[in-house]
N, C-alpha and C positions, 0 to 999 in steps of 0.2 A: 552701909547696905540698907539700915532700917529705914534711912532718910531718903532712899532712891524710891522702895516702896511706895512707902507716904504719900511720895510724888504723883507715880503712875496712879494711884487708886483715886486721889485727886481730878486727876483729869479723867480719869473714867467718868467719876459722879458729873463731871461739868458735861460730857458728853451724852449722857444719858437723860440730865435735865435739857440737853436742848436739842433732844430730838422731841422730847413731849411737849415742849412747848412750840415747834411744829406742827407737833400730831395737832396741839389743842388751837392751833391758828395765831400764836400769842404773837409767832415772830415774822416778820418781814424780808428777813435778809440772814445770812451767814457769811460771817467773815475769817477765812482759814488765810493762814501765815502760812508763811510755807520760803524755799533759800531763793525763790522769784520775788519777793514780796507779799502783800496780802491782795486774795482775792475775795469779790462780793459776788454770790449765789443768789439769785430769787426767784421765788416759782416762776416768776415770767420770764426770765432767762433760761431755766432751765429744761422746760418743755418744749421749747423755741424748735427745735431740729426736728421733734415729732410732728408739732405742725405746720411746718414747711412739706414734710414728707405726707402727709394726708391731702395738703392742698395737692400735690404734684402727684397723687395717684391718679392711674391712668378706668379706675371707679370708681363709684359711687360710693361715698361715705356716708355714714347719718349713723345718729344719736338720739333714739325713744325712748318716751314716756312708757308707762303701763299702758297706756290710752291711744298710742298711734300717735300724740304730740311730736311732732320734730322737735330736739332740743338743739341740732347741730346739723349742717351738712356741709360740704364740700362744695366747689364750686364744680365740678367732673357732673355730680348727682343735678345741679340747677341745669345745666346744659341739657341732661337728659329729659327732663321734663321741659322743657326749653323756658324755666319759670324763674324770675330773680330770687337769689338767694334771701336777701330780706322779706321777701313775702314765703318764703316757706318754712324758713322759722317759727314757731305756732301756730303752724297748719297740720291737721289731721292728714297724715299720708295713705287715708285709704282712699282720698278723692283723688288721688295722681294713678287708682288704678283700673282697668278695663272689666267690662262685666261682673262678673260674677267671683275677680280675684282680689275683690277687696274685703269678700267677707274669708277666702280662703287663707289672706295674711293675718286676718286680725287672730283668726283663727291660731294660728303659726304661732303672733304675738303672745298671744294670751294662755299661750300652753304650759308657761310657769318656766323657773329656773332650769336651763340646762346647760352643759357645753356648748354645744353650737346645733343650730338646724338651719337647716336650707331646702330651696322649695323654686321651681322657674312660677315668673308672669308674666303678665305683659301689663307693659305699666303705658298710660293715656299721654301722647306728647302734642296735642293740640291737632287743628285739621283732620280730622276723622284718623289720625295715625296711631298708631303702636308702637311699641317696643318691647320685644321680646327680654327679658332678664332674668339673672337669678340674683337672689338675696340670701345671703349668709348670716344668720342670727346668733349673737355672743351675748349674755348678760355679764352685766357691768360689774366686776365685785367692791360692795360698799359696804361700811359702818352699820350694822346690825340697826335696824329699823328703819333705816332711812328707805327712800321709794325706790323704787325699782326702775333701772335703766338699761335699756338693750342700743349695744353697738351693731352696725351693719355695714356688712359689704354691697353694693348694687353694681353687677358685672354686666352689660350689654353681651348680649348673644347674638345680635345679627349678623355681627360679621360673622363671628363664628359658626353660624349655621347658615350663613350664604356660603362658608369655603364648605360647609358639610356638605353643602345640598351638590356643589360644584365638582367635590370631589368623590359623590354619589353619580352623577352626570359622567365624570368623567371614565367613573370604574363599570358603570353600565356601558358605555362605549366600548372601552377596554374589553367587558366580557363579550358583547357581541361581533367584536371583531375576532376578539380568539374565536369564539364558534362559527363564524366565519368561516378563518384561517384551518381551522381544524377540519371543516366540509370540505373543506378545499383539500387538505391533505388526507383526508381518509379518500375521498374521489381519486384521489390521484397513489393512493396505497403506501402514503407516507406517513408514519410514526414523528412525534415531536419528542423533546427530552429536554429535562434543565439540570445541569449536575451542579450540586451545591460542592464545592471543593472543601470549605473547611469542616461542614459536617460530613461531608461524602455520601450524600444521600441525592436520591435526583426524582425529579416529578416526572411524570411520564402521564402520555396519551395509552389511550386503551389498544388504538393500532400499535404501536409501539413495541408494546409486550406480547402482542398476537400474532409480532413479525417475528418473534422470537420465540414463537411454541407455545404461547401459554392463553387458554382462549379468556383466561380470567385476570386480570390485575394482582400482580406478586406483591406482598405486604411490603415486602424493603428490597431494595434495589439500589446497590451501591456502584464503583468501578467493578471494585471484583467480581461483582453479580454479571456483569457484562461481559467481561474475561473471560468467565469457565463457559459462556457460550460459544466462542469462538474455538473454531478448531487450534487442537496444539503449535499444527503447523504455525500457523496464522498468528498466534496469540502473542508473541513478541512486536511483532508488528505492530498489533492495534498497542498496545500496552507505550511504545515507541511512538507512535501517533499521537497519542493522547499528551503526554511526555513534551513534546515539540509543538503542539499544539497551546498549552501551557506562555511557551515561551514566544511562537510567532502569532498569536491571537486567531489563527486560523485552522482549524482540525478538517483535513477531508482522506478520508483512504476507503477502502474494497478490501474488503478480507471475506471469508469462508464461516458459517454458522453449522454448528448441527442444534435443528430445532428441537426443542423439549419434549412437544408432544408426540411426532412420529417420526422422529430421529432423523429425515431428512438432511443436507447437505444444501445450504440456499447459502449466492451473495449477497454482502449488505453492504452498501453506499451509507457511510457516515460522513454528514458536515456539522461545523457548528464554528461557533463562533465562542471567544472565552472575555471573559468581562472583568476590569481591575477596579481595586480601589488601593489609590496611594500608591500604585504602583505594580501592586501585589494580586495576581489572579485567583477570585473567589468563586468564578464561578460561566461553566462554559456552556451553552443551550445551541440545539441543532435538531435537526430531523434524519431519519431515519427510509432507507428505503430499500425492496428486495427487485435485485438488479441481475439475478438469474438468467430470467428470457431473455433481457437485452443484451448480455455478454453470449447467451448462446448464440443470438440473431446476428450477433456481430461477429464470433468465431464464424458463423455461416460465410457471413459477407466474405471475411478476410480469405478463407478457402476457394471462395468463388473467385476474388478476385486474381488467387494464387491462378487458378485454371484460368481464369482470360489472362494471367502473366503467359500461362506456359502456349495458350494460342499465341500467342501475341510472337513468341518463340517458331512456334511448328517450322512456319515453312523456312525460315533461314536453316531451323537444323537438317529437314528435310534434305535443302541443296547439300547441307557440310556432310549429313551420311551417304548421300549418293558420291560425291567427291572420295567418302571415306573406301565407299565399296569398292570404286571406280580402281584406289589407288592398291586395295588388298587383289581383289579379283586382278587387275594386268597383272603385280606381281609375281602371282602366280605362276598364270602362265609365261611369263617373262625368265623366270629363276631357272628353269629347266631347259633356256633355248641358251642363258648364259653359262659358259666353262671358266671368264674372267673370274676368281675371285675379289677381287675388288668392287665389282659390278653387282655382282651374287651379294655382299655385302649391302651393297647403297641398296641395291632393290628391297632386302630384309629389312634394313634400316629404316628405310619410307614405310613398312608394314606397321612397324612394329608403333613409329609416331602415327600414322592411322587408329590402329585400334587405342593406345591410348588417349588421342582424340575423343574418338567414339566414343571410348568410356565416361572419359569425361560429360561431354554434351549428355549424354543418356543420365549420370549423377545429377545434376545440374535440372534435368525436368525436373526428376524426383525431387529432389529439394523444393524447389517450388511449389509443389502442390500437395507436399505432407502437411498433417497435422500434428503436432507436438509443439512444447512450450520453449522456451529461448534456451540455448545452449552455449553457454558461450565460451569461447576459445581465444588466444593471442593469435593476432591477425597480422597478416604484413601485408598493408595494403595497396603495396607495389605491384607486389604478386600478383594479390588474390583482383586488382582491375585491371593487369594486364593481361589475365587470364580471360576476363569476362570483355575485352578491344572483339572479338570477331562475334562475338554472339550479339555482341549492343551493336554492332555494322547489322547484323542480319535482320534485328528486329525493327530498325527504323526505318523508313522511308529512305530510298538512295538520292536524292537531293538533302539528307542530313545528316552530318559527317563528324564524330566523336573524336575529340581530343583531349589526353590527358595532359596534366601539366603538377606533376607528383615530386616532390621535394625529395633528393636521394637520401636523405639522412632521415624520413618518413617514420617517426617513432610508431612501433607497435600499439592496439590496439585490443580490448577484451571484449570482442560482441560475439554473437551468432555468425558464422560465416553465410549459412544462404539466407538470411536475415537479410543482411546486409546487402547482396545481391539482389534479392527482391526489392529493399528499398532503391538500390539504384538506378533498378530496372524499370520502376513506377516513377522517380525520377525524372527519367531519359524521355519516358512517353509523354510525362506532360512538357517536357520543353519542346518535342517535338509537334505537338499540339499546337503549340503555340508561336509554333513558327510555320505557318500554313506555305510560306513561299518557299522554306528550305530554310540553310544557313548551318550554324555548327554549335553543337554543343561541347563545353571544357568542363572536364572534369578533374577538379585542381583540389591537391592537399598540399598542406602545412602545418608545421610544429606551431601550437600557440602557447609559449609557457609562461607560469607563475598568473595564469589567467585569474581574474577578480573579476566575476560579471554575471548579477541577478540568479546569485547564489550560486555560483558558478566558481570552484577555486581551485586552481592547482595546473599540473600538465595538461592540453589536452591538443588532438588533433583536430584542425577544421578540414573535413572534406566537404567541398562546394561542386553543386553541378549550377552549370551558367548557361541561360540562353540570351539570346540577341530578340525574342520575341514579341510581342504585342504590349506584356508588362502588364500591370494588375493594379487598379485601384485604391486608393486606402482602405474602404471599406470592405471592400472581398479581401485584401490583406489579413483585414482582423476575422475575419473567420475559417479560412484554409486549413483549419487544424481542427476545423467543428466534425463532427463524421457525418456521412451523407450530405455535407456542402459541396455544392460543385457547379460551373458555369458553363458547363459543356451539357448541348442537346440529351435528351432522353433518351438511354442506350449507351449511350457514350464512352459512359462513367458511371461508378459508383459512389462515388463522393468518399471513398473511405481510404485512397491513395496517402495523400498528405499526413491526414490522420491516425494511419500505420505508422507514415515517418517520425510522427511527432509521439508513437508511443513507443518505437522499437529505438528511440534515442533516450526517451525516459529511463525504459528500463534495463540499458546499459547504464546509466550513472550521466547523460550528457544532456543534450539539449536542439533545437533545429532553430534560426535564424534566418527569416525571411527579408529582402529588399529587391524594390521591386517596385517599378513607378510604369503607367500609359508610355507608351511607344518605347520604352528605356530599356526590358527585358528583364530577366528575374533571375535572381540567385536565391539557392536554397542552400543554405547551411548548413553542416550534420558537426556538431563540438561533440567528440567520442575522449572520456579520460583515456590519457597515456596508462598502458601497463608495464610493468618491470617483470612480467614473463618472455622467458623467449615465442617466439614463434615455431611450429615443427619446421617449414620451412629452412631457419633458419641453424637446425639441428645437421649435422656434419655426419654424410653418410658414405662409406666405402666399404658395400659389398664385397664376398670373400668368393672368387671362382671355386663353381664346382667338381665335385671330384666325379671322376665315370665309374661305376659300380657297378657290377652284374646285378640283374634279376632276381631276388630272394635273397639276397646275403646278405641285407640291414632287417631283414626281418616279413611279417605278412600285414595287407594290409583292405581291410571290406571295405569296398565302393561302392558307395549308395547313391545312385545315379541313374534318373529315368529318359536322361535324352542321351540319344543312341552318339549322336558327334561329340557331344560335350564328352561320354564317357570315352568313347574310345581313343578322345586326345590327353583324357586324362590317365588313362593305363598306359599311353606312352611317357608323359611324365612323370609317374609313379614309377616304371621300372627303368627309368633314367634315372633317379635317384637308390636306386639297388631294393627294392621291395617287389616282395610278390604281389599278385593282384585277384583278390574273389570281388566280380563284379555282380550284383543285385539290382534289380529295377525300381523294389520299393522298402520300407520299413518293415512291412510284415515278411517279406522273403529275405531281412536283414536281421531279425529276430529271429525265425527258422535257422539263415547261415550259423547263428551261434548257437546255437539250442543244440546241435548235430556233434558239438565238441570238438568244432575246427580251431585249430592254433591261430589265431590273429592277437596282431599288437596292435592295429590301430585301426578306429573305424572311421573313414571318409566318407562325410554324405552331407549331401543338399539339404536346403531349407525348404524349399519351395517341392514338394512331390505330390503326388494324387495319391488320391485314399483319405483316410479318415486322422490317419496318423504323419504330420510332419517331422522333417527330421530334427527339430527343436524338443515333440515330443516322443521319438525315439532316443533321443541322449536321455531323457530324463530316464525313462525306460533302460535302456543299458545300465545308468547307473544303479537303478534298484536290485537288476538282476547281477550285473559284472562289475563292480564298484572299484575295481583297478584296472578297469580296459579305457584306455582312452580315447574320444570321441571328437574330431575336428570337423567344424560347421564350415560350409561353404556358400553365398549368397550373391545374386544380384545386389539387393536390396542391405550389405552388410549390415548399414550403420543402424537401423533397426531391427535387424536381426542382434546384435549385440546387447541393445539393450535388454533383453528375453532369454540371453544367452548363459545367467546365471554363472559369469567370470569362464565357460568356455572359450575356445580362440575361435573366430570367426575368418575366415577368409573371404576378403570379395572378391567377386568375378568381373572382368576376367583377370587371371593372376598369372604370374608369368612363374617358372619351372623356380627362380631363386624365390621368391615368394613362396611357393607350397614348400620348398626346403626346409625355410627358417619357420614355417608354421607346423612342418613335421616335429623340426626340433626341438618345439614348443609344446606341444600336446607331448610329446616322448618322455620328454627331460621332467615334465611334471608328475609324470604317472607313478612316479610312486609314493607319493601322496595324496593321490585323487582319489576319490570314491561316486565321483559323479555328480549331476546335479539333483537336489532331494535324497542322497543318500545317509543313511544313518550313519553313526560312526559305528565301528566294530568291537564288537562283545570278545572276551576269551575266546570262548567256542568257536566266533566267527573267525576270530584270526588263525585258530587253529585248525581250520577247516579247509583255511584258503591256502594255509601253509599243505595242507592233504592234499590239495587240488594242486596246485605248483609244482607237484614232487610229480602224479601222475601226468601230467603234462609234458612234464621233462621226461620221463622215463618213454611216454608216450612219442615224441617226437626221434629220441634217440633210436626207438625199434622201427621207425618206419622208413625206408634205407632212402626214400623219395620223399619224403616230408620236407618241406620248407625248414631251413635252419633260420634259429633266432640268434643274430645277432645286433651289436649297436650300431645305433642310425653313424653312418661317414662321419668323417672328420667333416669333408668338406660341407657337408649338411648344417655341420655344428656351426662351422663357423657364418655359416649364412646368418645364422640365427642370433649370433653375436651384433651382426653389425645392422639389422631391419628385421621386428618384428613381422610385418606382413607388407608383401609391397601395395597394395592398396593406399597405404600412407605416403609411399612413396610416387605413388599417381597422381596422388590429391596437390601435390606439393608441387610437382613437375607442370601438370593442370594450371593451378592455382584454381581449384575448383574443390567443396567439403562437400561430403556425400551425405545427405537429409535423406533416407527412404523411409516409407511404410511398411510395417511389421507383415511381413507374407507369412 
């Protein structure tokens, strides 16, 4: 162990003496052993790699005196002065530089020992030129007394301050074209935005924030800052936009704002576009705009164009209700010269498809020229276009002749019913347009299934309308779906036909497909998703005959009714179903009737009356005051009237005797649960109040030897009721016509 020692401390000392005799310059060479063999080290081998790497920098090297001597440079540094390296070797480098920067380096120089300092100049390269540089100054560390040596880097700056100057050029372009872009969108009342995705932060335009209630710039503005502007309704949507936008690179929807400052209600049109890297979206920039008046301009239009639908209608319906009168009025007098029953029969029978008709045709305007948003229903669209075969005869020109061509196994469908009809109608008129000489238009569906097409996937039905017409150019092709595009004289048209189709197919879930070439004629396409609802149509109906009942034995009943025939055919219906009858003219003398403490079970009355008070609000009214008397609404106008109706039953006019049945049995059968519409629930007190009032009512009715008896509505009433809530549905079906009114 002592001899291992020995050993190593041995070789320490031989290790120690030959590094000093390095330090002292004694030796030349080192020879290490080593399981390779032996190698030989010498200064000039061993520096070698350093200055390779000096030669090959891509700046200027050098090595000074105290004095500004070159003791070394690079050939990078000779280049730049465009000077041979052997003459600058013991040349003073403050004559390689320009004015007044050769006293600023010696300056630099001569500042004494530090780490490092740097300084730009422009150093002299022959031909009146320059060079812009900077120079990084390092002193050298040496052997105490020896002279002082500074290293230095020489970097050229031109290129880099020609991409500065270039990328100052470019970013002033840049800005003036945003200030531009942004004249351009404040003129035009467009807000800009840029949403940073992974900080969720976003730049905005001062319009921007001003479209949104706020006349000043909001410190931080995130997604969710955007969100809680948007109405509730709305805010899934955009929230879903934004979401999908993400994934297709392209964000554009319409949603609903309430503004910040004065809580207004305005639309907002958002686009933008989303931007990836590697794949991944960081970040999506759009503009902003309030699209209010144009959605109102264009409800305008679309209204308008509903009312030149329903002229466009007038006069075929004109002839079909003169035909309609034609066939009630002989009736008439016809029924009373017949004793055949058989004949008495057919003659009834032709009435009774008349006023149906009629009814129909009369639904069918209304629909077309209401105002309200899409409604939409399972459709059979067998039905519902060979319902609309005699009205699309009326409304075209008689040299152009409609044919369907409708697949019998015609899968159902989930739109707006007079949606649809309007669309087909606007349809019809431009193929007829465009067939100035005559000819035929086909209106043809079919099942398209497991469809794949420009986002387009699953079941759906194509209904096509076809003409043999003039046909249409590429270029008007690609814009038929513009709103106010249109190729027909001034008057015409409103340009906003196609434009409906291509939105009331959107917002079903589908699409419209145009082809269409000069002389070849045009097919218009409507792809609607299959629905897996049934159709009502297609709901299975079998009415229950009624029973004949005396007058007052199902009970009493107020008629609220101001035209003198409607009433009086209705107190014959009324006591054909076994009920008494107090008839009234108007709401306030329907108020009065009760207020007197007359026994009624049920109040009948119109929606449409004169006065101040309608019968939508007298039910409200009954219910505040008699919150278990039950109120059945009766209407032209039902399907709007319903909406208002506050889960009342509404019946529409006109309705046949099994209809008012199953509507009686319907308002009856509820009342003892009802309290009306806007009524409170009932307190103890109230209920024991009402329990007082029931017992005096009974006891009341019992003493009055001529008083209406109250009892329950017929069997056979009930069973009406079972099998058709109200025949109005049963109209629509037989029709193939959905009733669209305005709220009377």
């Amino acid at each position: 162990m002592d001899h291992d020692i020995e050993a190593l401390r041995g070789r320490l000392r031989e290790a120690e003496e030959t590094l000093e005799a390095i330090r002292n310059g004694d030796v030349d060479a080192v020879v290490v052993g080593g399981p390779h063999g032996q190698q030989v080290y010498t200064l000039e081998n061993a520096d070698r790699p350093y200055r390779v790497l000096v030669e090959q920098m891509q700046e200027g090297a050098i090595t000074l005196g105290a004095d500004g001597l070159i003791l070394y440079c690079n050939e990078r540094f000779s280049a730049m002065v465009a000077v041979p390296r052997a003459e600058l070797i013991g040349a003073l480098i403050g004559r390689f530089f320009a004015g007044d920067d050769a006293d600023r380096f010696q300056a630099l120089l001569a500042a004494g020992p530090r780490p490092q300092a740097a300084a730009e100049f422009m150093l002299s390269v022959g031909a009146g030129r320059v060079l812009p540089v900077n120079i990084s100054l390092s002193d050298l560390v040496v052997e105490a007394g020896a002279a002082r040596v500074t290293c230095g880097v020489v970097t050229d700056l031109s290129m880099i301050r020609r991409r500065a100057d270039e990328l100052a050029a470019e970013i002033e372009q840049r800005r003036r074209a945003q200030g531009s872009l942004q004249l351009a969108l404040d003129a035009a009342g467009m807000g800009s935005w840029d949403l940073d995705l992974r900080r969720n932060t976003a730049v905005r335009s001062l319009r921007h924030d001003q479209l949104f209630g706020h006349p000043t710039m909001v410190a931080d503005w995130t997604l969710d800052t955007a969100l809680a502007h948007f109405i509730e309704e709305d805010r899934a949507l955009v929230a879903e936009a934004f979401a999908a936008g993400q994934r297709t690179g392209l964000l554009e929807f319409e949603a609903r704002i309430q503004r910040a400052d004065d809580g207004a209600t305005r639309w907002l049109r958002v686009t933008g576009q989303t931007f990836y890297e590697r794949g991944v979206p960081v970040r999506i920039a759009g503009v902003v705009a309030d699209v209010t008046d144009r959605r109102a301009v264009e409800e305008r239009l679309r209204h308008a164009q509903k009312i030149e639908a329903v002229g466009l209608l007038t006069g075929g319906v004109a002839h079909d209700f003169n035909n309609l009168l034609t066939v009630i009025s002989g009736g008439l007098e016809m029924i009373d010269r017949q004793r055949d029953p058989a004949r008495r029969a057919r003659i009834l029978s032709g009435m009774h498809q008349a006023v149906e008709r009629g009814s129909g045709l009369s639904r069918q305007l209304l629909a077309f020229s209401r105002r309200q948003p899409l409604r939409p229903e399972p459709i059979d669209l067998r039905h519902r276009l060979r319902g609309m075969q005699e009205l699309l005869d009326r409304s075209l020109r008689g040299d152009v002749f409609v044919r369907t061509e409708l697949d019998n196994d015609l899968w159902p469908v989930l739109v707006d019913p007079s949606e649809l009809e309007l669309v087909i109608l606007n349809l019809a008129v431009n193929a007829r347009d465009a067939m100035p000489d005559g000819g035929t238009i086909v209106i043809a569906g079919s099942n398209v299934p497991a469809l794949n097409d420009a986002g387009l996937r699953g079941d759906f039905v194509r209904l096509s309308v076809i003409d043999t017409g003039t046909g249409m150019p590429p270029d008007v092709v690609a814009r038929v779906f513009e709103p106010f595009f249109t190729t027909k004289d001034i008057g015409k048209g409103s340009g906003l036909g196609l434009a409906q189709t291509h939105g009331f197919a959107q917002a079903s879930g589908g699409a419209v497909r145009v082809d269409s070439a000069p002389g070849a004629g045009t097919t218009i396409a409507l792809l609607l998703p299959r629905t897996t609802e049934l159709p009502a149509a297609w709901a299975p109906h079998s009415p229950a005959p009624l029973a004949d009942t005396a007058p007052g034995s199902a009970g009493q009943v107020l008629l609220v009714e101001d035209d003198e025939e409607v009433a009086a055919l209705s107190i014959e219906m009324i006591e054909q179903l076994g009920f008494g009858v107090t008839r009234v003219a108007g709401a306030n003398a329907a108020l009065g009737a009760l207020a007197d403490e007359r026994a009624i079970d049920l109040v009948f009355s119109d929606v449409m009356m004169p006065g101040t008070m309608n019968g939508l609000a007298l039910a409200r009214e009954i219910g505040r005051r008699r919150p278990d008397l039950p109120v059945l609404l009766t209407s032209g106008y039902a399907e709007a009237a319903r909406r208002d109706a506050q889960g009342l039953t509404v019946l529409a006019k006109p309705f046949r005797l099994e209809a008012l049945a199953a509507a009686f049995a319907k308002a009856l059968g509820s009342a003892g649960g009802h309290r009306g519409p806007g009524a409170a629930p009932k307190t103890t007190t109230e209920q024991q109040e009402q329990h007082d009032d029931d017992e005096d009512d009974r006891q009341q009715a019992e003493a009055v030897e001529a008083g209406p008896a109250r009892a329950a509505i017929p069997a056979g009433a009930i069973a009406v009721a079972a099998a058709a809530e109200c025949q109005d549905d049963q109209d629509d079906e037989q029709n193939g016509q959905h009733r669209k009114a305005p709220t009377n």
